[in-house]
C-alpha positions in Angstrom: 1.7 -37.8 27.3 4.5 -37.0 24.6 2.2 -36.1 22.2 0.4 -33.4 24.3 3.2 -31.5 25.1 4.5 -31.6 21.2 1.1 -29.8 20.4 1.1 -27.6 23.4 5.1 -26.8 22.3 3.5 -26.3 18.6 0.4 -23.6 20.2 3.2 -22.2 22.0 5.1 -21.1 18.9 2.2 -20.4 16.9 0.9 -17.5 19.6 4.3 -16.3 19.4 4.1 -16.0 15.6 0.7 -14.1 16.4 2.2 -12.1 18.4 5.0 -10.8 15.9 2.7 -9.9 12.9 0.1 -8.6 15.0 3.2 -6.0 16.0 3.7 -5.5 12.4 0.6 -5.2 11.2 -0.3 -2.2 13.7 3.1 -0.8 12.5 2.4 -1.1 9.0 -1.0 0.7 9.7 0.9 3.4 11.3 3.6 3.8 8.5 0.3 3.3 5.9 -1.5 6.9 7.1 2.2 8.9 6.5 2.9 7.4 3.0 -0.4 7.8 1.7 -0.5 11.7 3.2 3.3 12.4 1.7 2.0 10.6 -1.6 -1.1 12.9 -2.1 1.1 15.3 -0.9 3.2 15.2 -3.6 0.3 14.9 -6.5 -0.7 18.4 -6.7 2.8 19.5 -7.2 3.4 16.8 -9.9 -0.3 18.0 -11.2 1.2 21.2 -11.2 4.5 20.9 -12.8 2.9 18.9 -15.5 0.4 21.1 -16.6 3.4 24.3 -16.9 5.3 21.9 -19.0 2.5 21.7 -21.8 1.9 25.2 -21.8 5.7 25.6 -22.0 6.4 22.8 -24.9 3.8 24.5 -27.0 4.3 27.7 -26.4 7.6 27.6 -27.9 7.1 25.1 -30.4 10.6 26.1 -32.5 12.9 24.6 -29.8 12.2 20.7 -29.0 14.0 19.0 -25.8 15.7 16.0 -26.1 13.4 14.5 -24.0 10.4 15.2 -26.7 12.2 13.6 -29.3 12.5 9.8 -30.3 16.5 8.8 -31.5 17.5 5.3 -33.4 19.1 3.9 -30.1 19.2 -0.3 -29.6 19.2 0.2 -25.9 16.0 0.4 -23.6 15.6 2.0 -20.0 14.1 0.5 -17.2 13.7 2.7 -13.6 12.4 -0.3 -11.4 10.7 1.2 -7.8 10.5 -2.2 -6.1 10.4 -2.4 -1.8 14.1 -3.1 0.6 11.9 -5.5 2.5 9.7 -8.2 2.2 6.5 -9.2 3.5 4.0 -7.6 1.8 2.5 -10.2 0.0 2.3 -9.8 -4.1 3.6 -6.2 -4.2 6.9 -6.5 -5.5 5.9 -10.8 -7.6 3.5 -8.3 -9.5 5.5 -5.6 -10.7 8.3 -7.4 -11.2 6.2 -10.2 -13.5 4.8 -7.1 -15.3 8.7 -5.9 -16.0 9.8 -9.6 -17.5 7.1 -9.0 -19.5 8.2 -6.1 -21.0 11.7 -7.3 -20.6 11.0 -10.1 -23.1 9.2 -7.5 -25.8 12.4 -5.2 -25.4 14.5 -8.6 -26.4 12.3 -9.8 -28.7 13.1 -6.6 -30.8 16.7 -6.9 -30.7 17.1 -4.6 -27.7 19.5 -4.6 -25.1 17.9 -3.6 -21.7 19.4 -1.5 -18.8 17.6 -0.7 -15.5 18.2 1.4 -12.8 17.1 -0.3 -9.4 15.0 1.5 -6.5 15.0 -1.1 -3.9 16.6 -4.2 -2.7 14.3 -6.3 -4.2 14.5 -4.9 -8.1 18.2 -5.2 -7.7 18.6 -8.8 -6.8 15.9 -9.4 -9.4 17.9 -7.4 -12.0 21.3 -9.9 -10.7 19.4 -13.0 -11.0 18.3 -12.8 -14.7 21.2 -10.6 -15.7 20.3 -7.5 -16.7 22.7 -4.6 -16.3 22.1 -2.2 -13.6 23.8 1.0 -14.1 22.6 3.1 -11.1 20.9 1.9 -8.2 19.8 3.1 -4.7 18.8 1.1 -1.7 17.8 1.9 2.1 15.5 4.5 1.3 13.5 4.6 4.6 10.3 5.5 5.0 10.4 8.7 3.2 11.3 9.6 -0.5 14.4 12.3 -0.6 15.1 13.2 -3.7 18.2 13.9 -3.3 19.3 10.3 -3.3 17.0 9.3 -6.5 18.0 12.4 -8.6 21.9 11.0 -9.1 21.3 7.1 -10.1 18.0 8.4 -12.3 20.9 11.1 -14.0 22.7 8.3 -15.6 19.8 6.9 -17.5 18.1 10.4 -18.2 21.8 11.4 -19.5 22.0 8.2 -22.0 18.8 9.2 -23.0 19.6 12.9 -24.0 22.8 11.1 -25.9 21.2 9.6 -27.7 22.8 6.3 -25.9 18.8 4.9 -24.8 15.8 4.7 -27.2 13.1 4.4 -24.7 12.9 4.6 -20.9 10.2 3.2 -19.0 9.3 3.6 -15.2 8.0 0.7 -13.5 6.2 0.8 -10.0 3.6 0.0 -8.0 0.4 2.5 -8.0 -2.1 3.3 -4.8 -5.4 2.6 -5.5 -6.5 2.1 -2.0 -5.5 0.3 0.9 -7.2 -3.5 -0.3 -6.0 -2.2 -4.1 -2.2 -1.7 -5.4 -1.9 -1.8 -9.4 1.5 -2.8 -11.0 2.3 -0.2 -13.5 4.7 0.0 -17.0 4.8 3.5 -18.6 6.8 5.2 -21.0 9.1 7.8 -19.2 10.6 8.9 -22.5 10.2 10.0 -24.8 7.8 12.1 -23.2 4.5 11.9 -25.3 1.7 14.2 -26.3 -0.8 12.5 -23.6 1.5 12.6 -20.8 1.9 16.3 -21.5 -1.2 17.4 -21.6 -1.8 21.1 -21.2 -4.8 23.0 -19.0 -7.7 23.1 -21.9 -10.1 25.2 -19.6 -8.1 28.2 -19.6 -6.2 30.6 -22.6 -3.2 30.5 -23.8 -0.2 31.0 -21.7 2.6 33.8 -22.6 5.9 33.6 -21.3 8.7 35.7 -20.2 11.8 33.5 -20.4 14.9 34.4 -18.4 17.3 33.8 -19.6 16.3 32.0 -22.5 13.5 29.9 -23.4 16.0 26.9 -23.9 17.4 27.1 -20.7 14.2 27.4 -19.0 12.6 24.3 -20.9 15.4 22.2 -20.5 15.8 22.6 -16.6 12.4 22.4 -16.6 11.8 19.0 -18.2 14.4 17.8 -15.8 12.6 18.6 -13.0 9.4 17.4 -14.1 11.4 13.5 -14.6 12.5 14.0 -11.6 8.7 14.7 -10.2 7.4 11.7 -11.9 10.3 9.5 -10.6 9.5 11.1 -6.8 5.9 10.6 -7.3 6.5 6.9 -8.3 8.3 6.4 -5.0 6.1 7.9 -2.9 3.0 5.6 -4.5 5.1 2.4 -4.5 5.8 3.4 -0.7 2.2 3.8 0.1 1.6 0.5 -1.7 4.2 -1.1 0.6 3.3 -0.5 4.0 -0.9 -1.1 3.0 0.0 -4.7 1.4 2.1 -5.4 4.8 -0.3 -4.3 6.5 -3.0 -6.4 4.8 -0.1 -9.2 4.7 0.1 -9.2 8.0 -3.6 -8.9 9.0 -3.8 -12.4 6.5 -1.1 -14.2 8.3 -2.5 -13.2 12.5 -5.8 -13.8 11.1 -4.5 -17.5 10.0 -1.9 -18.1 13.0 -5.6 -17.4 15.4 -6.9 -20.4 13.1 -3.9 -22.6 13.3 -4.3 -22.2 17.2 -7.7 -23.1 17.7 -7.0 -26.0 15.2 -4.4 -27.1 17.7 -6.6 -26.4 20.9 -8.9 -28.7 19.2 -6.3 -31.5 18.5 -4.6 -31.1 22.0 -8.3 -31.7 24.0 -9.1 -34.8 21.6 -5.9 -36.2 22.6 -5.7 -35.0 26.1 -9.6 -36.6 26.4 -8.1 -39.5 24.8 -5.7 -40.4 27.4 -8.2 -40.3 30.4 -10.6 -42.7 28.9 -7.9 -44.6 28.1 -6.5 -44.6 31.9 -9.7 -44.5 33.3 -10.3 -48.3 31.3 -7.2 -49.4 32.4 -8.3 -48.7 35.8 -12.0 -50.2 35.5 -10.5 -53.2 33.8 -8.0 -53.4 36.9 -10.4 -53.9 39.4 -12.8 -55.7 37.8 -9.6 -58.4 37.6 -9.1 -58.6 41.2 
């Protein structure tokens, strides 16, 4: 009975499948609950940061940052937040179609592009179609630092202030919910009026600036980048582990079909067989 032990050889492997993203998926939904606390987490601070910013920007309206201002560069900025691993479904296919996208408007204006990769998978993407990368970081873990984000970030917030970039955008993937990641493109700078968007409910803020009010503005716009680059991370994490887990939900859910598919295949055959011997038999003695 070759053919019942091929599909008993095939049930075999397919439990074992089973058996692996099952693992997965309850590790996903483990690693899900600690992104998504450490990305709403980090939102009020963000929140925070961006609403001192407005009421700093217009409460010194003679000095404008660099950051504020648009230049007559040639070169566009791309800070791609992409995943190290796979399997998690259409995570990184979406964000990634969104960028070649925006890719193809940025050459379609005579543009050069240059990106800065967050992940394994931007990277590779960013090789294949030849883009050039001039910062990257990999091997994050499962938690943002950003301390290692703030130094390959620096090279294109630096072009920028040079005048060197015209634009820079930041591409990720934003949490919705858990069955709901949205693939997201948005000017990083220059930073515009609706991004900095100052606290309407309340008066007017005064300032006491020490040292100066350009030093202060300046380090602060830095650090608010640097905020929306962290929260980016932290969402695009979040987004991660819920698509793997719902990845790998899809794919134990699917391997428990396959197997009953097979069970069904393996009695047919199996049930096959013994009417087949047991006519062999009848037709035996009926001979003699």
């Amino acid at each position: 009975m070759a053919a019942g032990k091929e599909i008993r050889g095939k049930i075999k492997s397919v439990e074992n499948t089973k058996k692996i993203t099952k693992a997965m998926e309850m590790v996903a939904a483990s690693k899900m609950r600690k992104a998504q606390e450490r990305m709403r987490a980090a939102r009020p601070y963000s929140d925070k940061i961006r609403n001192i910013t407005a009421n700093l920007s217009q409460a010194n309206p003679e000095y404008t940052h660099a950051f504020m201002e648009s230049n007559d560069a040639t070169a566009a900025g791309f800070i791609v937040v992409t995943t190290d691993k796979g399997l998690c479904g259409g995570l990184n296919t979406n964000v990634l179609r969104a960028v070649t996208s925006k890719l193809k408007d940025t050459q379609a204006a005579g543009h050069e592009a240059q990106a800065v990769a967050i992940g394994n998978k931007g990277l590779s993407f960013f090789n294949r179609v030849g883009v050039k990368v001039v910062a990257h970081v990999t091997q994050l873990g499962d938690k943002p630092h950003l301390d290692k984000l703030i130094g390959p970030v620096k090279v294109l917030l630096d072009a920028y202030a040079e005048g060197r970039v015209k634009t820079v955008y930041l591409c990720y993937t934003k949490f919705i919910n858990t069955m709901r990641q949205e693939s997201v493109v948005e000017q990083l700078l220059p930073l515009t009026a609706d991004r900095l968007q100052a606290d309407k409910d309340h008066h007017g803020w005064d300032y006491i600036y020490e040292p100066d009010a350009q030093t202060v503005i300046d380090d602060l716009l830095v650090r608010y980048v640097e905020a929306l680059v962290y929260q980016a991370v932290a969402e695009n994490m979040a987004s991660e582990q819920s698509a793997r887990m719902v990845a790998m939900k899809a794919a134990t859910d699917n391997a428990g079909s396959v197997i009953g598919e097979l069970k069904l295949v393996y009695n047919k055959t199996r049930q096959a067989a013994i009417t087949k011997e047991l006519s062999e038999i009848v037709s035996g003695a009926a001979a003699v």
